[in-house]
Wavefront OBJ file of the C-alpha trace (Angstrom):
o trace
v 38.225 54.209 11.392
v 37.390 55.715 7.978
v 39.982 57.067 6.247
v 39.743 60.107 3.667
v 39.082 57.821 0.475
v 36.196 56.528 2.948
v 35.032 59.383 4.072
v 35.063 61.350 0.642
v 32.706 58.172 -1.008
v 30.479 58.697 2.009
v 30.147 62.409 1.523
v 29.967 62.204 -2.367
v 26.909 59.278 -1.566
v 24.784 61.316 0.603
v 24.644 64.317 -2.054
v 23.803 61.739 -4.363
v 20.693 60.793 -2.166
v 19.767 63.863 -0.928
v 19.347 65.273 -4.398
v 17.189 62.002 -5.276
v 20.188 60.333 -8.037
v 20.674 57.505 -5.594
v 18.074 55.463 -4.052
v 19.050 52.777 -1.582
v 16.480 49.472 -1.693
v 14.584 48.484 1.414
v 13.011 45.221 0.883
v 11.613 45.294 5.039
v 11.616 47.353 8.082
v 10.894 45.451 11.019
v 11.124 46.520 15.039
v 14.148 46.372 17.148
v 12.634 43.829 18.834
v 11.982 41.644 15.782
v 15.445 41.418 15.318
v 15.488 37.604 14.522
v 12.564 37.579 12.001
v 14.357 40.231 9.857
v 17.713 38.486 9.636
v 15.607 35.028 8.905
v 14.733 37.237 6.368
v 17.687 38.279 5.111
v 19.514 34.754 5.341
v 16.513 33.013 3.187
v 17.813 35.352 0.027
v 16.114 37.034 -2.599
v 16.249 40.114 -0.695
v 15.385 43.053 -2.894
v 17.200 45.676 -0.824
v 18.075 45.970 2.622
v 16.238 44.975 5.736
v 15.810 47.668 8.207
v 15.731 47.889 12.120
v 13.521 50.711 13.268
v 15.351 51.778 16.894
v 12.766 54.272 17.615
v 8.811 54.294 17.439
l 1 2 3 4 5 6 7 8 9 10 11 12 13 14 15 16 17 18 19 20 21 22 23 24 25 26 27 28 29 30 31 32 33 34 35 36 37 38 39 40 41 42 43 44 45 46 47 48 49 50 51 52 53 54 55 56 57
């Protein structure tokens, strides 16, 4: 569980992002059910963000 340090970054974070300071990388969204191909992805390297799972259609 997240303590209050933890929980206070988080908070301060998502202010950041919603008012557009902060913008997290995405090098890839891929489906749920191409789980496997996106963490090939990730484990070949020269990722330029972070590879996202899209849950929902």
């Amino acid at each position: 569980m997240a303590g209050p340090l933890q929980r206070r970054a988080a908070g301060r974070a998502g202010g950041l992002i919603d008012a557009g300071r902060l913008r997290v990388g995405i090098d890839g969204v891929f489906p749920l059910s191409a789980a496997p191909q996106a963490h090939a992805r990730a484990e070949r390297g020269h990722l330029q963000g972070k590879i996202v799972l899209r849950v929902v259609d």
